[in-house]
C-alpha positions as CSV (number, residue, x, y, z in Angstrom):
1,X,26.0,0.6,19.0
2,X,23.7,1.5,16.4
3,X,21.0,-0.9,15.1
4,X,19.6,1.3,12.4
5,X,22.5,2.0,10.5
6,X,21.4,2.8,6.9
7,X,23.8,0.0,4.9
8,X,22.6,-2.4,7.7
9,X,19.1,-2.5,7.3
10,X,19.3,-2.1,3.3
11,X,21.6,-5.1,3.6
12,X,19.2,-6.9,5.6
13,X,16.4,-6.1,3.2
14,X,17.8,-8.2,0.4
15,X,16.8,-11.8,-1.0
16,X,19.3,-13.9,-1.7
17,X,18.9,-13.8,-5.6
18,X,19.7,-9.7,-4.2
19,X,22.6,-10.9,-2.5
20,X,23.8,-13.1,-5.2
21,X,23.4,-10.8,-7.8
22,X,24.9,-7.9,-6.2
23,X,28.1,-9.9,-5.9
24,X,28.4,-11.1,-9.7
25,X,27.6,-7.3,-10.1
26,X,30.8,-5.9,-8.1
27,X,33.1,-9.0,-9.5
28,X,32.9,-7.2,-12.9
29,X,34.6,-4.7,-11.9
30,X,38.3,-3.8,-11.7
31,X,40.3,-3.2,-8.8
32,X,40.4,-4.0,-5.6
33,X,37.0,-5.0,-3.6
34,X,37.5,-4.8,0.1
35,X,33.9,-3.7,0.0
36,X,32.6,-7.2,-0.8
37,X,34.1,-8.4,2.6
38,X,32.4,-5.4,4.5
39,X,29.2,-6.8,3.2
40,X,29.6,-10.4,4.3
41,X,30.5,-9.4,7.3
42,X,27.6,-7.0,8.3
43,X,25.3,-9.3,6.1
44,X,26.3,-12.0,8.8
45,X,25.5,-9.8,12.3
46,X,22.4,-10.3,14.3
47,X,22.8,-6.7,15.2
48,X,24.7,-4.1,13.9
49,X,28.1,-3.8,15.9
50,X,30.3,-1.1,14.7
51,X,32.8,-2.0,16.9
52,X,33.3,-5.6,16.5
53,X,33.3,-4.6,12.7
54,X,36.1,-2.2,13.3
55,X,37.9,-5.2,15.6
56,X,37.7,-7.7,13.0
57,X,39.1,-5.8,10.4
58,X,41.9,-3.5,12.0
59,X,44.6,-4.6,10.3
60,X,42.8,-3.8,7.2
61,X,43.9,-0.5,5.0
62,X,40.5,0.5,4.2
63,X,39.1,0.8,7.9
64,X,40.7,4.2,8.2
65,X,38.1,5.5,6.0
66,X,35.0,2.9,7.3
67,X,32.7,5.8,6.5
68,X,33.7,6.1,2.6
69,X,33.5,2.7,2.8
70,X,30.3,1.6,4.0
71,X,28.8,4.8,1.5
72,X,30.8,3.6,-1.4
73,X,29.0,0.1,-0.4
74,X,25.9,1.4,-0.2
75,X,25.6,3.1,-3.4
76,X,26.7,0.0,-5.4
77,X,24.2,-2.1,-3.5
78,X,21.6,0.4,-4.7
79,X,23.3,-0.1,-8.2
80,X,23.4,-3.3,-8.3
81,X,19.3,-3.1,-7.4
82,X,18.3,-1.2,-10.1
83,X,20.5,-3.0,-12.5
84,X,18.7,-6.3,-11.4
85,X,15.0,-5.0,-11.5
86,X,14.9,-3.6,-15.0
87,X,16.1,-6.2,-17.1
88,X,12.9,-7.7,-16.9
89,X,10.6,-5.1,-17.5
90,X,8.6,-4.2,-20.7
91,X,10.0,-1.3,-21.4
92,X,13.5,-2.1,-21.4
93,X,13.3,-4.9,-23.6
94,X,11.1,-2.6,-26.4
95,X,13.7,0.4,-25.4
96,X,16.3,-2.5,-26.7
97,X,14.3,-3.8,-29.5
98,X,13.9,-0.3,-30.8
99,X,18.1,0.6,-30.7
100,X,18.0,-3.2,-33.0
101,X,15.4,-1.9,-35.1
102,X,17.3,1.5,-36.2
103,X,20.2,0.0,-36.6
104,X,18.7,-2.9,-38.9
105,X,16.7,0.0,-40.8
106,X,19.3,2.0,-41.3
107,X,21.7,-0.6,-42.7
108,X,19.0,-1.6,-45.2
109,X,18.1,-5.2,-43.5
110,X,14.2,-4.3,-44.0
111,X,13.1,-7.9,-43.1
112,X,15.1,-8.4,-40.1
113,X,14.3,-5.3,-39.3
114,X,10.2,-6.3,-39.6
115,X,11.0,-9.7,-37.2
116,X,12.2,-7.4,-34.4
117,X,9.2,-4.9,-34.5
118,X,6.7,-8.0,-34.7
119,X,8.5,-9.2,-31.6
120,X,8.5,-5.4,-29.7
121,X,4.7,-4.9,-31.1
122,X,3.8,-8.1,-29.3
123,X,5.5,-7.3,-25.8
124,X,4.0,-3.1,-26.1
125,X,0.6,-4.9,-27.0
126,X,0.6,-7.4,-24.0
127,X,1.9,-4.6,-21.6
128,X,0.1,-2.2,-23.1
129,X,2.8,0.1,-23.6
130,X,0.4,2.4,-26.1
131,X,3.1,5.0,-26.4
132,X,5.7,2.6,-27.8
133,X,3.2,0.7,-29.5
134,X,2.6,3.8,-31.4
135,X,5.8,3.7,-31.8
136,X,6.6,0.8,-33.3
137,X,3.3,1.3,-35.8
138,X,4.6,4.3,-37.1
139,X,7.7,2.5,-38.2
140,X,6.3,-0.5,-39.3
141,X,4.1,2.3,-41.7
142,X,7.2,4.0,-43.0
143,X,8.7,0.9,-44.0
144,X,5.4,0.1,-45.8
145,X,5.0,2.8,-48.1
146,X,9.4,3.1,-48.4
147,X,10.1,-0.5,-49.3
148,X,8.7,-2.7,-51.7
149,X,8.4,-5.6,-49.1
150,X,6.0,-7.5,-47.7
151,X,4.2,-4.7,-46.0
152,X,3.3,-2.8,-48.8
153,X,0.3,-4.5,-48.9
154,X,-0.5,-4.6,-45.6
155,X,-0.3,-0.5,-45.1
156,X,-3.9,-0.2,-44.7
157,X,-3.8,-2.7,-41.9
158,X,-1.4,-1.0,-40.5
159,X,-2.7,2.4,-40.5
160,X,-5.9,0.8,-39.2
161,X,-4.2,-0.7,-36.1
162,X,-2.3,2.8,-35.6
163,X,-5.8,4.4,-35.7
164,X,-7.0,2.0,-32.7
165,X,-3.6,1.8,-30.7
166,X,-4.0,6.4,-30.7
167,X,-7.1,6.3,-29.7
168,X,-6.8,3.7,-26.7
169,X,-3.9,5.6,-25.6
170,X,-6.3,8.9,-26.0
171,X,-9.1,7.3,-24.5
172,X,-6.6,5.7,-21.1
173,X,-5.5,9.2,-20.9
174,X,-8.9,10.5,-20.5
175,X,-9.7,8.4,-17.8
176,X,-6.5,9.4,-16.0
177,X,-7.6,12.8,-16.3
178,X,-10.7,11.8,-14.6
179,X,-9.2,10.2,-11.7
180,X,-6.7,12.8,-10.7
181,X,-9.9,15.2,-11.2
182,X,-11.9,13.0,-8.6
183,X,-8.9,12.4,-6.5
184,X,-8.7,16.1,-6.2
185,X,-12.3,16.4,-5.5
186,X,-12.7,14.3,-2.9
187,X,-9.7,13.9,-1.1
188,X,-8.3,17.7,-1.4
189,X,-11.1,20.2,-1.6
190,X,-13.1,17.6,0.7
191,X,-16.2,17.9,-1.5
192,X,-19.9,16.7,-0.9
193,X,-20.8,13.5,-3.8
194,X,-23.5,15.9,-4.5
195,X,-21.4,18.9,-5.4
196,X,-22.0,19.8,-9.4
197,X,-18.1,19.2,-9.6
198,X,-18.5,15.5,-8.7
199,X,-21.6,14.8,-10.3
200,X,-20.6,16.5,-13.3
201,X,-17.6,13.8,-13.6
202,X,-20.1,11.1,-12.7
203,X,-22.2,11.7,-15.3
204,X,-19.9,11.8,-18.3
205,X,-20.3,9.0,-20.8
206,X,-16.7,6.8,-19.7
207,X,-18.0,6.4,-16.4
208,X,-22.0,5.3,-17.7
209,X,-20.4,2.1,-18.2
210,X,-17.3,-0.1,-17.9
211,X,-17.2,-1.4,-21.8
212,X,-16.6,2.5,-22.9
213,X,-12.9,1.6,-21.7
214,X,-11.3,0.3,-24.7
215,X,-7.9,-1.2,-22.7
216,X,-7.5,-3.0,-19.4
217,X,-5.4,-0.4,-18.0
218,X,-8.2,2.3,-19.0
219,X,-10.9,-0.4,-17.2
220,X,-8.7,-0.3,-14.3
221,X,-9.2,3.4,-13.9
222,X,-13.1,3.0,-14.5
223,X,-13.1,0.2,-11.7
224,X,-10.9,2.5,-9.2
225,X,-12.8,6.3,-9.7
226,X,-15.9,4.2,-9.1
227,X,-14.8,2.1,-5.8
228,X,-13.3,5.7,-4.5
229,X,-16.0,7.6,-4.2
230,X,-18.4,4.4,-2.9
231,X,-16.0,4.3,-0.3
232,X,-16.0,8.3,0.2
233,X,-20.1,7.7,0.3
234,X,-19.5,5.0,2.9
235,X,-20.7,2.1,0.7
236,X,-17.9,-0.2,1.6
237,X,-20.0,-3.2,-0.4
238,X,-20.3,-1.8,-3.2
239,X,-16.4,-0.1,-3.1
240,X,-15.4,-4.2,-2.4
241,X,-17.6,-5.2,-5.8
242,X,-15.5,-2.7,-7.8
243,X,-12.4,-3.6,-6.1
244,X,-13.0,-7.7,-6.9
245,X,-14.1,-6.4,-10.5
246,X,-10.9,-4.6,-10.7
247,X,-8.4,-7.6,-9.8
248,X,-10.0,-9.4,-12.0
249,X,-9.8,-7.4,-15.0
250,X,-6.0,-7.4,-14.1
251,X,-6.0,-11.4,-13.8
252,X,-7.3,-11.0,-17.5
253,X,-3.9,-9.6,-18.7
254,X,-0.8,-11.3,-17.6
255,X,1.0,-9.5,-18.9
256,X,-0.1,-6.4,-17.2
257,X,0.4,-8.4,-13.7
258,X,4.3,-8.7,-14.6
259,X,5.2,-5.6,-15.5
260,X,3.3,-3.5,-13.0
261,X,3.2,-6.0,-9.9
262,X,3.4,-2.8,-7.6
263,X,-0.6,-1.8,-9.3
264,X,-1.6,-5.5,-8.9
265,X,-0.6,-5.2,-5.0
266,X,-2.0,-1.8,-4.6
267,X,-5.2,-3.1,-5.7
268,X,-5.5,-6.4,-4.0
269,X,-4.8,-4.0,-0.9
270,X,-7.6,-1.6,-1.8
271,X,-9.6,-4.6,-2.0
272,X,-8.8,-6.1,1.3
273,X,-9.7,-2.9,2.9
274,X,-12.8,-2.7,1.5
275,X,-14.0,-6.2,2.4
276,X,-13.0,-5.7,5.9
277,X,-15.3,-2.4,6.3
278,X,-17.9,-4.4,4.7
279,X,-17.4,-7.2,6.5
280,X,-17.6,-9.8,3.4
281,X,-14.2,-11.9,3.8
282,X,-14.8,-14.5,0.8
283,X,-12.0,-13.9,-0.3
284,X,-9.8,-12.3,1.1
285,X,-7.5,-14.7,2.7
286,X,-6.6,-16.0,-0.8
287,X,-5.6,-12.2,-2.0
288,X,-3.7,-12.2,1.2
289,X,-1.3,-15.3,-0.5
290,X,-1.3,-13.9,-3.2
291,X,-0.2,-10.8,-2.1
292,X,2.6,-12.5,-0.2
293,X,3.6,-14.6,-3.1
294,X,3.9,-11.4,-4.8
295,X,7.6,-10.9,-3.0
296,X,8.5,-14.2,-4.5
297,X,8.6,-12.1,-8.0
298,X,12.0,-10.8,-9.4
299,X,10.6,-7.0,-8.9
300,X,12.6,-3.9,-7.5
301,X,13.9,-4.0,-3.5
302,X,11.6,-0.8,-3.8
303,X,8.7,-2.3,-4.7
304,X,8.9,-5.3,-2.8
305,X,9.4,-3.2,0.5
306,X,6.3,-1.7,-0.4
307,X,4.3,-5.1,-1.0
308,X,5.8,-6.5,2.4
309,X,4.2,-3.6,4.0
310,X,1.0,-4.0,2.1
311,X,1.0,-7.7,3.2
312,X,1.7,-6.9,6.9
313,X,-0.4,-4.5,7.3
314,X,-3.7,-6.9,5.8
315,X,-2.3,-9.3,8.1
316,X,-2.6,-7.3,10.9
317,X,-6.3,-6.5,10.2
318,X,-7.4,-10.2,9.8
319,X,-6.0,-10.5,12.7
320,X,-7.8,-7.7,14.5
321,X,-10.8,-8.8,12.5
322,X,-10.3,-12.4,14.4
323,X,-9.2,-10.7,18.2
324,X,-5.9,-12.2,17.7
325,X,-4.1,-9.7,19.4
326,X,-1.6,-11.2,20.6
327,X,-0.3,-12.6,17.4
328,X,-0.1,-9.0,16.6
329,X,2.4,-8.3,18.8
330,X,4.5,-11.0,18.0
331,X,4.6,-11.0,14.5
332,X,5.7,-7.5,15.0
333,X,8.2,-8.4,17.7
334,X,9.7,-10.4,14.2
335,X,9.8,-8.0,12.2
336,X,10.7,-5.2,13.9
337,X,13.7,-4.4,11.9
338,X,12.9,-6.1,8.3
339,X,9.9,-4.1,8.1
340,X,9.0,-1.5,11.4
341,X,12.1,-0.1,11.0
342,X,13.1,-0.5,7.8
343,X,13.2,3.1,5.9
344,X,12.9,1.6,2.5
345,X,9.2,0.5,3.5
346,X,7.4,3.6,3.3
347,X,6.6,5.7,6.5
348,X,2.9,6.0,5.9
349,X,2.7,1.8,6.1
350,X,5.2,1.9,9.0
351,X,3.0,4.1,11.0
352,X,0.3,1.8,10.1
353,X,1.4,-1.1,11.0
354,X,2.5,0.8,14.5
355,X,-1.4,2.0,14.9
356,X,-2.2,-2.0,14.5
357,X,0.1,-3.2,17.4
358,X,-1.5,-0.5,19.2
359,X,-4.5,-1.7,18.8
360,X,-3.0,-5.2,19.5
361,X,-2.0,-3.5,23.0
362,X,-5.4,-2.7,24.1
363,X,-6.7,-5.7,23.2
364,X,-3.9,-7.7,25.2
365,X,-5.0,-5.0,27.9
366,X,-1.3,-3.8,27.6
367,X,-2.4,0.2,28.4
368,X,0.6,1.4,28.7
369,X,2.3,0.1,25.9
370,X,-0.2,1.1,23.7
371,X,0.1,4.7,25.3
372,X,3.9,4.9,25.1
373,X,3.4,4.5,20.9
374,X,0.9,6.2,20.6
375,X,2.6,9.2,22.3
376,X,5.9,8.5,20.8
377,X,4.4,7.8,17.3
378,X,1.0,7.6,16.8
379,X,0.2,11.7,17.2
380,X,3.9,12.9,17.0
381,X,5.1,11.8,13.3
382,X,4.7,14.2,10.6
383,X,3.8,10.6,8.5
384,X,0.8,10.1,10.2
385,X,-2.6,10.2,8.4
386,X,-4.6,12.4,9.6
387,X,-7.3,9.9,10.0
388,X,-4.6,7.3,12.1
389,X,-3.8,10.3,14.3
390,X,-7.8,11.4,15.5
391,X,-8.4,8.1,16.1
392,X,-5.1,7.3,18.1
393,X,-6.2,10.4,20.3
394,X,-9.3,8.5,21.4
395,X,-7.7,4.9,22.2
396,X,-5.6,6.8,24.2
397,X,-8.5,7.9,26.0
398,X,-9.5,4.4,26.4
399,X,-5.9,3.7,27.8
400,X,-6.4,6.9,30.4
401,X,-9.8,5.6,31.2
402,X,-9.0,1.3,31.5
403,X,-5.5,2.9,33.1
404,X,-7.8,4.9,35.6
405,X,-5.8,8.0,35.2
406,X,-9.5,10.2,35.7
407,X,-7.2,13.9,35.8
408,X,-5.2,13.2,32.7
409,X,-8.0,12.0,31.1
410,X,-10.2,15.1,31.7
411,X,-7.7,17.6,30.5
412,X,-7.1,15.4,26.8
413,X,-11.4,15.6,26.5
414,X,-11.1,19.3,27.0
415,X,-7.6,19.3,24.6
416,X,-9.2,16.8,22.2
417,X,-12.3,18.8,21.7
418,X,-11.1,22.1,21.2
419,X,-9.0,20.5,18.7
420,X,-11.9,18.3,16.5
421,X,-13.9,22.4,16.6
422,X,-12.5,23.8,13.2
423,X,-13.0,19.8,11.7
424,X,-15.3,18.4,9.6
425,X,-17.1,14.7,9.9
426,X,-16.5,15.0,13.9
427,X,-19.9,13.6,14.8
428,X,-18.1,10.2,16.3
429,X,-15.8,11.9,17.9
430,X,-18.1,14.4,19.6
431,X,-20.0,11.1,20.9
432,X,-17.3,9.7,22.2
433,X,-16.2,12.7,24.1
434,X,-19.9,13.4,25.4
435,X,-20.5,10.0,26.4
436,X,-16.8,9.5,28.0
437,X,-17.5,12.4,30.4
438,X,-20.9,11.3,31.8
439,X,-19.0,7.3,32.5
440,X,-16.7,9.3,34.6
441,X,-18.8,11.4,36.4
442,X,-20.6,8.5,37.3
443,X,-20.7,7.3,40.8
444,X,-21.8,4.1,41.4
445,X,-20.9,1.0,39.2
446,X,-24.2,0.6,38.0
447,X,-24.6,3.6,36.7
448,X,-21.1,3.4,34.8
449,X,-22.3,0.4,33.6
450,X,-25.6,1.8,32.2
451,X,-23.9,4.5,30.7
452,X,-21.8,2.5,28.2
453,X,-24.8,0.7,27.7
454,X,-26.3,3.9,26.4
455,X,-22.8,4.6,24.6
456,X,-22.7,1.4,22.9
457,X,-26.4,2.1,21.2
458,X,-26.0,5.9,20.0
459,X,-22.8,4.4,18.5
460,X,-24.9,1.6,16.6
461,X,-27.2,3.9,15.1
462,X,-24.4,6.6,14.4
463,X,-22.3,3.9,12.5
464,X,-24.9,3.8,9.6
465,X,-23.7,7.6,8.6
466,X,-20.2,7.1,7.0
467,X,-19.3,10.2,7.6
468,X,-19.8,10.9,11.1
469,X,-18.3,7.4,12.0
470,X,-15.6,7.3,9.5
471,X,-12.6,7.8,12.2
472,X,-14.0,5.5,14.9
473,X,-14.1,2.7,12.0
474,X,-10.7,3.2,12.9
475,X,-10.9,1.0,16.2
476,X,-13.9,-0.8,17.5
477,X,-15.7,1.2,20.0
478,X,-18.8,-0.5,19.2
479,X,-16.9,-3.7,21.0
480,X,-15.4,-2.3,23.6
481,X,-18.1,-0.1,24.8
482,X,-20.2,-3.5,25.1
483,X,-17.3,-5.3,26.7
484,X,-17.7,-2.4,29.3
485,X,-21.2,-2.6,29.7
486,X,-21.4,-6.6,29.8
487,X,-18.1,-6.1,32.5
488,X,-16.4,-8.7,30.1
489,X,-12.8,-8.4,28.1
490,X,-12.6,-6.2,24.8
491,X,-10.9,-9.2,23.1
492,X,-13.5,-11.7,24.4
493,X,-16.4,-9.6,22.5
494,X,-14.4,-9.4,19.4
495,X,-14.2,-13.2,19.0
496,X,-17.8,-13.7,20.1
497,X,-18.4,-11.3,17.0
498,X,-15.9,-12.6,14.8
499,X,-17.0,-16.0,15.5
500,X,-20.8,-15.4,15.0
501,X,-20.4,-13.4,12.2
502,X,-18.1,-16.3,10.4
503,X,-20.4,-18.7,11.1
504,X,-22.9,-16.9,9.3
505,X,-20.9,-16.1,6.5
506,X,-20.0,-19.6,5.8
């Protein structure tokens, strides 16, 4: 029996406006649509059963060829997607306007022909759709100077608005160029901020100041090149200020929010990452709603996959954030197949979510659960971020250790470190391994305990540098390393903290 057959799980990803429309979609056409009972019948299992499905339908023709079938289904489900989401987007009502608009011109029906551009111009303008807007303005300037209508005398204006609409697009594109360039800087050739490369960017005029971007969607790219690289420098504050900044200068344009949804969820998640490293949570449970009501919207099955991971995943680190562990591991017990196994959610935020109910593990002091993922997952997927799969090698040193396995945990210090050797930003990581093999050298309790005591402040005054702590952000050694010196649980420190630190924020 197989519970992650492909038509299962896409079947099982879909709303029921999805469902509904899907069906309305195969009705129209001809023939016959054995199909449709296929899908009401899987869309009805708990668990996919191939065998009960071939049982029930035996004495049907079209179970001889079950595998054509269930294809055959598939693709028209996918269809059927596609056909829903982009109905409602900006561009295909302007590509729709603009077939009216030819045909109108063409036929001579000038001022019919000047209602539908006015209508397209607004919907390009809201959107920001400069390419089409152009568009549009360049036959709205034909007409002008070819007709004696109306717009004759408005020509001027019109070339005056062309002028501004090229030179938004011009200046968006600009800082789209900058962004892949700092992308590329940072995140590919690994780059120091004070590299003439990067300062070089920096320093140019658009990024001086945030009013030299003349659209939202060029203020966007100001707000995100800016919050990158204070996160690359470790300034999580500051990256959380440009983030907030960001999402509001979305908020501004409506419009904007409706037709890109999948941007708007990207940066609320940016943003929630950033508060968590910075520790300033205002906020962040009401981008959390509205990052779930996001998958209320009438958007792609692609995009809200994506979202639901987005929103899971922030969940998870509240949660984390809070030492609720064990909620952790049942929300993910729930959603094991909607989302952990779901393929249409990407890998990356799969393996993500995974790393969190590891996490989860340890803090539920469930050793060798968290072990078993992360040896199954965690280190093994070619998905993983590179980040996720360093800092999944040393929490399974803290399973080894908390598991007492002293042997195995010996031989993964010596693999670990001859690994982190041709790395760079290892500094944590060497701590960790220097201090883990003095603890278990250590004979007498005492003495273990003093030694995480001296663990727990090197890594204090190490998590200032961002760089040399950046993959032990990834789990909080800080906490568990005073757990082990106090001889108290890691989730009971993590509360305390939460707890304390709440309090003071509020």
């Amino acid at each position: 029996m197989k519970s992650n057959d492909p038509l299962y799980q896409l079947i099982k990803t879909l709303s029921g406006t999805e469902k509904r429309y899907f069906k309305l979609h195969a009705n129209k056409q001809e023939g016959k649509k054995d199909y449709l009972d296929l899908f009401d019948f899987i869309d009805k299992q708990k668990k996919y059963d191939e065998t009960k499905l071939k049982e029930s339908f035996k004495t049907r023709d079209f179970i001889k060829h079950i595998p054509v079938v269930k294809n055959y289904l598939f693709n028209a489900i996918i269809d059927s997607l596609h056909e829903f989401s982009k109905y409602d987007t900006a561009q295909y009502k302007i590509e729709e306007l603009l077939k009216k608009i030819a045909v109108l011109y063409q036929k001579g029906l000038i001022d019919l022909c000047i209602k539908y551009i006015e209508k397209a111009k607004k919907i390009a303008e809201d959107h920001e759709c400069f390419p089409d807007l152009i568009k549009l303005l360049e036959i709205q300037y034909q007409i002008s100077i070819k007709n004696s209508s109306r717009l004759f005398s408005e020509r001027k204006e019109i070339q005056a608005e062309l002028k501004l609409s090229v030179e938004k697009y011009y200046n968006f594109c600009q800082y789209t160029q900058l962004h892949s360039d700092i992308n590329d800087f940072l995140y590919r050739q690994n780059l120091p901020i004070e590299s003439p490369e990067i300062q070089n960017v920096l320093h140019l005029p658009l990024l001086m100041k945030p009013d030299m971007a003349l659209s939202v969607r060029a203020n966007e790219l100001y707000f995100i090149i800016h919050s990158r690289v204070c996160e690359y420098m470790g300034d999580m504050k500051m990256a959380s200020t440009y983030m907030f900044n960001l999402l509001k200068t979305y908020e501004s344009k409506p419009g904007l929010l409706q037709e890109y949804p999948l941007k708007y969820a990207r940066a609320i998640n940016g943003y929630l990452q950033s508060t968590f490293d910075a520790k300033k949570f205002e906020h962040f449970n009401h981008y959390l709603g509205v990052l779930e009501n996001l998958l209320e919207l009438k958007i792609s099955s692609e995009n809200k996959n994506f979202i639901k991971g987005l929103y899971y995943v922030n969940l998870f680190i509240r949660n984390v954030e809070y030492g609720l562990f064990k909620e952790i591991v049942d929300v993910i017990e729930k959603i094991e197949l909607d989302v952990v196994q779901n393929t249409l959610v990407p890998a990356k935020i799969r393996i993500i979510i995974l790393y969190h109910e590891c996490v989860a593990f340890i803090g539920n002091e469930q050793y060798k659960e968290a072990l078993k993922l992360i040896n199954t997952f965690l280190t093994t997927n070619e998905n993983i971020i590179p980040v996720i799969k360093r800092a999944s090698k040393l929490i399974g040193l803290v399973c080894q250790y908390e598991l007492g396995h002293i042997d195995q945990l010996e031989n993964e210090i010596l693999s670990i470190d001859r690994n982190i050797a041709v790395l760079n930003n290892t500094e944590g990581e060497k701590l960790f391994l220097k201090h883990l093999k003095k603890i278990i050298k250590a004979m007498e309790k005492k003495d273990v305990l003093q030694q995480f005591n001296y663990f727990n402040k090197d890594l204090i005054h190490l998590s200032d540098s961002a760089s040399s702590f950046s993959v032990l952000r990834y789990f909080d050694v800080i906490s568990w390393t005073e757990s082990k010196s106090r001889n108290i649980s890691f989730a009971s420190v993590v509360k305390e903290k939460a707890k304390q630190h709440h309090a003071n924020s509020n």
